[in-house]
C-alpha positions as CSV (number, residue, x, y, z in Angstrom):
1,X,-44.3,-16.6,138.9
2,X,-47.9,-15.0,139.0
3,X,-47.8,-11.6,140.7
4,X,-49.2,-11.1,143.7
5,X,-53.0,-10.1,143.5
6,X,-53.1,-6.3,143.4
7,X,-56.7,-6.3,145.5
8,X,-58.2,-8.7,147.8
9,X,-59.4,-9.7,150.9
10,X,-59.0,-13.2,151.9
11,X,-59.4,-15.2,155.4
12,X,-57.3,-18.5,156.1
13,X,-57.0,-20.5,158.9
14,X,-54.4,-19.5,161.8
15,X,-52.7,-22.4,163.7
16,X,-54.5,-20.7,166.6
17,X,-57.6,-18.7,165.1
18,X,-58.7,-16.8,161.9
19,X,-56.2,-14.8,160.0
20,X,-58.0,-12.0,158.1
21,X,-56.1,-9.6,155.7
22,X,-56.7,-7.1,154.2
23,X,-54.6,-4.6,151.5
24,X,-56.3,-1.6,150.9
25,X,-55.6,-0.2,147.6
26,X,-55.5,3.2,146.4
27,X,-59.0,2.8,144.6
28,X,-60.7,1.8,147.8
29,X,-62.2,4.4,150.0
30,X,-63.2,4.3,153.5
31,X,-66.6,2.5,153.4
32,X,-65.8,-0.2,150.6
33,X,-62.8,-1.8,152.7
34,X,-64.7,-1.3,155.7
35,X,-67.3,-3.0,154.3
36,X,-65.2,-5.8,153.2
37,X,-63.2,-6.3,156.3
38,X,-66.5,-6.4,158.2
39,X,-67.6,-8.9,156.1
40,X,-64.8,-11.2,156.3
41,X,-65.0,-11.2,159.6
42,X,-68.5,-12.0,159.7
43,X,-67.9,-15.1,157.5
44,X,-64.3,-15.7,159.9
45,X,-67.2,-16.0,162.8
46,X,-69.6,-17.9,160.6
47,X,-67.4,-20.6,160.0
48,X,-64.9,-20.8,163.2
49,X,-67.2,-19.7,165.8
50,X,-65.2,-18.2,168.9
51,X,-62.0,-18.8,167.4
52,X,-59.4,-15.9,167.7
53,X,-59.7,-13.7,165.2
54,X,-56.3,-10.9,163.7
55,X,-56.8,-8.5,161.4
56,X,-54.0,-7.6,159.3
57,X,-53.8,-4.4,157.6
58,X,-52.2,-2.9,154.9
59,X,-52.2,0.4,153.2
60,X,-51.4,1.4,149.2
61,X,-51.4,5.2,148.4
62,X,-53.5,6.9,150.5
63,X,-51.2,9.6,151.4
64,X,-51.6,13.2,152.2
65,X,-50.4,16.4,151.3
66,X,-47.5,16.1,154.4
67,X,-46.8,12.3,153.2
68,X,-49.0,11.1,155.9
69,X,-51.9,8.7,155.6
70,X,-55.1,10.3,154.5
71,X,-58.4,10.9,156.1
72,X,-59.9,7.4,154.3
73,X,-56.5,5.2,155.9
74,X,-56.4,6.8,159.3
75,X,-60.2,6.4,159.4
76,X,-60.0,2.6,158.6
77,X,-56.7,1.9,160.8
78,X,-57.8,4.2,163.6
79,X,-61.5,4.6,164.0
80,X,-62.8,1.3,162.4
81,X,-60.4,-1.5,163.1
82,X,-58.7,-0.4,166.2
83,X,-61.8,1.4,167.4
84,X,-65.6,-0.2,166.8
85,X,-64.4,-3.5,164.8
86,X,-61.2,-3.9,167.6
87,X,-63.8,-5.4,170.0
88,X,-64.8,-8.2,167.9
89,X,-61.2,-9.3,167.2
90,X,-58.3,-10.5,169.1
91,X,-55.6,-8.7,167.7
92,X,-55.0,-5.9,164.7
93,X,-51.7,-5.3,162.9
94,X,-51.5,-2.2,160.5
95,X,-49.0,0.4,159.5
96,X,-49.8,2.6,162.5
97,X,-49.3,0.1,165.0
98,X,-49.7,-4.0,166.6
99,X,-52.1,-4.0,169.5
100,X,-53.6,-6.9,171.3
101,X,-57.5,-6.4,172.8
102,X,-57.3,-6.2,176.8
103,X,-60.8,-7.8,176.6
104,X,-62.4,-11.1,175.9
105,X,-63.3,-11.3,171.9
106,X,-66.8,-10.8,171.6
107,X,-68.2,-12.9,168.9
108,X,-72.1,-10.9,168.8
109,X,-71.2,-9.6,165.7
110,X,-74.2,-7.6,164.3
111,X,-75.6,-8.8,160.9
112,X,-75.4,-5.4,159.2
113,X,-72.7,-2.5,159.2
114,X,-73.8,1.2,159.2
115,X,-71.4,3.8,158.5
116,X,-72.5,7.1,159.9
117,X,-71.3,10.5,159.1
118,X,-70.7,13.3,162.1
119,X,-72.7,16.5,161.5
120,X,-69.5,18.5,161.7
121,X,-69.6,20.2,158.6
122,X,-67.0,17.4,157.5
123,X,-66.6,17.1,153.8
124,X,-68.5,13.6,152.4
125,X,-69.2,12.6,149.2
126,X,-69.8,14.6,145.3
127,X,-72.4,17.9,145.9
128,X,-73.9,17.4,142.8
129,X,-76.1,20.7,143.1
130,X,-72.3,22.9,142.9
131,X,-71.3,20.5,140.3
132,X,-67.9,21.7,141.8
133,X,-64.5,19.7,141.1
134,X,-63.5,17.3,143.7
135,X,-60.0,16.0,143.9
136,X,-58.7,13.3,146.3
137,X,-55.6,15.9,146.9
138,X,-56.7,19.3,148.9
139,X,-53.9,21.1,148.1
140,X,-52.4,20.0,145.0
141,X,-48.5,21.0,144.2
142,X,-47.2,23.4,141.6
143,X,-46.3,21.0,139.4
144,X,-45.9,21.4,135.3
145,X,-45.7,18.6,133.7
146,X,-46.8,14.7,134.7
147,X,-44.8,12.3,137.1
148,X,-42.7,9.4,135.8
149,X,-44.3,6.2,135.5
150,X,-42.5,4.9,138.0
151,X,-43.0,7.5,140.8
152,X,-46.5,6.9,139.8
153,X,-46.2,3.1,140.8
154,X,-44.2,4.0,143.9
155,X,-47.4,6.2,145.4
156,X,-49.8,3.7,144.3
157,X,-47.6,1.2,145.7
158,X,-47.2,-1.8,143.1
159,X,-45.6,-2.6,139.7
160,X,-46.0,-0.1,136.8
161,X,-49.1,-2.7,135.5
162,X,-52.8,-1.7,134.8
163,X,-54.8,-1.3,138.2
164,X,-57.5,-3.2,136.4
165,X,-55.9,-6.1,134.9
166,X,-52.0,-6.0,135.3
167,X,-51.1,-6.0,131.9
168,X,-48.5,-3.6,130.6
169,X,-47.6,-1.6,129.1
170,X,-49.4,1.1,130.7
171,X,-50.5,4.8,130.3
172,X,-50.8,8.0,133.0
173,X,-54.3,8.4,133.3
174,X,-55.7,11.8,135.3
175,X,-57.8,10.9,138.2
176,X,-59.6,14.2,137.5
177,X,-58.9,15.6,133.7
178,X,-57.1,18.9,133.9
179,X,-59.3,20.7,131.6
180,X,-61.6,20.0,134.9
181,X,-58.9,21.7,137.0
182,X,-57.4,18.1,138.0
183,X,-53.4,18.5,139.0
184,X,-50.2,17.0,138.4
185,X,-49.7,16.2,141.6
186,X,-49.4,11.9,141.6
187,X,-52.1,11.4,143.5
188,X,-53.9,12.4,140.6
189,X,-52.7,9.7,138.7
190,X,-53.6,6.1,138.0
191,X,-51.7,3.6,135.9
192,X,-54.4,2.1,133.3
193,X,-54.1,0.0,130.1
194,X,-54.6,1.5,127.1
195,X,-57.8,0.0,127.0
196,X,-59.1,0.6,130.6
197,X,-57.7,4.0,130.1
198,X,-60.4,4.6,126.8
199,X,-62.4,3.4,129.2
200,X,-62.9,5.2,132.6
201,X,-64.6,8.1,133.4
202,X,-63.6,11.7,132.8
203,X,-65.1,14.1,135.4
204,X,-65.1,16.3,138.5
205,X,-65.5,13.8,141.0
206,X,-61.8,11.9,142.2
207,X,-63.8,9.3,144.3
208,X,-66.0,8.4,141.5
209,X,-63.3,7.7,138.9
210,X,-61.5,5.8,141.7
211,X,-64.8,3.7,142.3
212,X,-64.9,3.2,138.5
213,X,-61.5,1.4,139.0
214,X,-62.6,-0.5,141.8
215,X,-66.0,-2.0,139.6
216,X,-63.5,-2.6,136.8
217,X,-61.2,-4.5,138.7
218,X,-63.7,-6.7,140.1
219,X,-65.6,-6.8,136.5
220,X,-62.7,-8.3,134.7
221,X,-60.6,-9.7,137.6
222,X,-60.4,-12.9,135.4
223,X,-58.4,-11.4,132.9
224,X,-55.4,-10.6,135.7
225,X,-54.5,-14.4,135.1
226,X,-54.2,-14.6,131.6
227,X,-50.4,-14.2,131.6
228,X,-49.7,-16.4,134.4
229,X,-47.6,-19.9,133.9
230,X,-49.6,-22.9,132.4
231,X,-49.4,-24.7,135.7
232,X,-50.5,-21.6,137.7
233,X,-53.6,-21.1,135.3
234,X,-54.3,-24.9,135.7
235,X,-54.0,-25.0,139.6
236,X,-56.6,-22.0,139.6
237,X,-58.5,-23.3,137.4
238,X,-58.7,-27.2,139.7
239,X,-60.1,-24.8,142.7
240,X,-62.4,-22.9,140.7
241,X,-60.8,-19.7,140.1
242,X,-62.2,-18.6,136.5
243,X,-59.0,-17.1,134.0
244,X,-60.3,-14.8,131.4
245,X,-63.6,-13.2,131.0
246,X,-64.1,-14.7,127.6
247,X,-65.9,-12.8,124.6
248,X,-68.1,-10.6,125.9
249,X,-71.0,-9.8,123.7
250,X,-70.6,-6.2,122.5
251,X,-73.3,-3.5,123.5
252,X,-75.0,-0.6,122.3
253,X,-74.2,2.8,123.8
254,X,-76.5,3.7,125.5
255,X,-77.0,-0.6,126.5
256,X,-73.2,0.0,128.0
257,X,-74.3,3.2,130.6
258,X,-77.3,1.5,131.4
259,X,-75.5,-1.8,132.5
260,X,-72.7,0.5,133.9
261,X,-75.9,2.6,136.0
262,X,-77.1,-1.0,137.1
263,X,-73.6,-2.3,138.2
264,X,-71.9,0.9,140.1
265,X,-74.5,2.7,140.5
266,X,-77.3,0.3,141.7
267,X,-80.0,2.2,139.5
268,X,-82.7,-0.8,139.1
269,X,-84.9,-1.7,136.6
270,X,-87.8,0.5,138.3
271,X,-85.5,3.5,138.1
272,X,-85.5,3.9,133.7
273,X,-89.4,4.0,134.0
274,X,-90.1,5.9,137.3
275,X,-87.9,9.1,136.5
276,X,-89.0,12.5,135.3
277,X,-87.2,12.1,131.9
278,X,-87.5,15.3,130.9
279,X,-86.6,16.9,134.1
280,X,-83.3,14.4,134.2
281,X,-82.5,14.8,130.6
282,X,-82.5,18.3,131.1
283,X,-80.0,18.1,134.4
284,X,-78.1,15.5,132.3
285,X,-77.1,18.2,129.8
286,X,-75.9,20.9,132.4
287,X,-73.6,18.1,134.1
288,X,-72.1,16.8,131.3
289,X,-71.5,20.3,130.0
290,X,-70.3,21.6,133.1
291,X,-68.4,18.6,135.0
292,X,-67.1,16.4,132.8
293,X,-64.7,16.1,130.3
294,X,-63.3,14.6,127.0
295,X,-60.0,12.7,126.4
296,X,-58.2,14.0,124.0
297,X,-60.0,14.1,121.0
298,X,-62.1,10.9,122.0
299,X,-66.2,11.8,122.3
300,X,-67.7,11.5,125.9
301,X,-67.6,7.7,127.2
302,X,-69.9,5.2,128.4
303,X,-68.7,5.7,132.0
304,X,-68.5,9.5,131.7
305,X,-72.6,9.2,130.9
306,X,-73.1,7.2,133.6
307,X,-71.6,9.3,136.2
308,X,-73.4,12.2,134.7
309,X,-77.0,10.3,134.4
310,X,-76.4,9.4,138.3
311,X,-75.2,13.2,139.2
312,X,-78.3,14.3,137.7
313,X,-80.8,11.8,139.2
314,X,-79.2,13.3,142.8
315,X,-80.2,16.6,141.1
316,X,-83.6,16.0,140.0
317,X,-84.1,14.3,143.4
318,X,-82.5,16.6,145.8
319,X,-79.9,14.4,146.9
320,X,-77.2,17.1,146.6
């Protein structure tokens, strides 16, 4: 039997509404599954207008440094779907709790979600002008040597299989390297392929390799079919459901962190003739010196670039 997709949000159709469900994985922050949920329920009022809409969510990883949920899961469960999204839906279910809405389901949805940030000194996004390291943990433990693979599957909450594709076997990779002053805590961990491993990012920022994994997944989702059953590959294949990414055609360099820019990034094509290239080549330099990393003995990587192109665009720009 196929496993169980490891990231996705899907709707289906309740005997007596929408059904919208949503798992959000260790790689997904705040504002992506916010994003996504909003948008499922926009296309759940699209299609079934006025029908009863519940929100099912669950959580994967996202824990604190007391075992609890973390700021980006208590944010979601708490202030999004049980707070500004709960009005537009007729019941939520997530870890914290099952509540019903008092009120009438409103179905004025608007067209566009903003997410907002309170000027309270909270802590949001990569300063790029410190160049500091960020981890996902705040107070990382003592520990000395790695976690097991397996209490590294437990936290992230699925099989010991590559985040990106599912295939095994797989390798520890550091969220944030430790020559970087990453930890072995295990929520500085991911489970990668080999080959997804030689791929991601190695610097300061936790939430920037974590959105690394998120654009990989989605990249090569195909490929997380490859091993299923014949008749589970042909039965996704008769409702259109691609399996396998095919040969790619291979790239240059500098070709791979400019599509890599374009993709996670959302540089466009204005952006690689509009810049002060000497200015940014200069900033380049300083970030990849001073906040990112190699692995192993393996030179710099097309994603490590790319973060360091966009940290230094922020620079050049002021968007510290």
């Amino acid at each position: 039997m196929a496993r169980r997709p490891r990231q996705q949000t899907r709707k289906s159709r309740a005997r007596k509404g929408v059904a919208i469900y949503h798992d959000m994985k260790v790689y997904e922050n705040f504002e992506r599954s916010a994003q996504r949920i909003f948008e499922c329920v926009q296309a759940a009022q699209k299609q079934s207008p006025g029908a009863p809409r519940y929100l099912y969510l669950d959580i994967q990883g996202h824990r604190n440094e007391a075992g609890g949920y973390d700021h980006d899961a208590l944010e979601l469960m708490r202030d999004f779907a049980m707070g500004w999204l709960g009005q537009y839906l007729t019941e939520i279910s997530n870890p914290l709790l099952h509540i019903r809405n008092p009120k009438r389901q409103r179905d004025d949805l608007p067209d566009v979600l903003r997410i907002g940030y309170p000027d309270d000194g909270s802590d949001y996004g990569y300063d790029p002008t410190t160049l500091a390291v960020k981890p996902r943990e705040r107070r990382p433990n003592e520990r000395r040597t790695p976690p097991s693979v397996k209490a590294i599957a437990d936290y992230l909450g699925g099989e010991a299989a590559c985040l990106v594709c599912w295939r095994t076997p797989v390798e520890r990779a550091h969220v944030v390297p430790l020559q970087l002053g990453g930890s072995m805590d295990v929520r500085n961990f991911a489970l990668l392929c080999p080959a997804h491993h030689a791929e991601a990012p190695d610097v300061a920022d936790a939430e920037s390799f974590w959105a690394w994994v998120d654009y990989a997944e989605l990249r090569d989702s195909p490929d997380k079919w490859l091993d299923a059953p014949t008749e589970v590959k042909d039965w996704l294949q008769e409702h259109g459901v691609r399996v396998g990414v095919g040969e790619r055609e291979p790239l240059s360099f500098f070709a791979s962190v400019k599509h890599e820019l374009k993709s996670l990034y959302h540089w466009t094509d204005s952006d690689f003739t509009t810049e002060d290239w000497p200015s940014l080549m200069e900033e380049f330099h300083k970030v990849l010196d001073e906040a990112t990393g190699r692995h192993f003995a393996v030179e710099k990587k097309a994603s490590t670039h790319a973060w360091a192109y966009h940290m230094a665009r922020r620079r050049v720009n002021g968007q510290g």
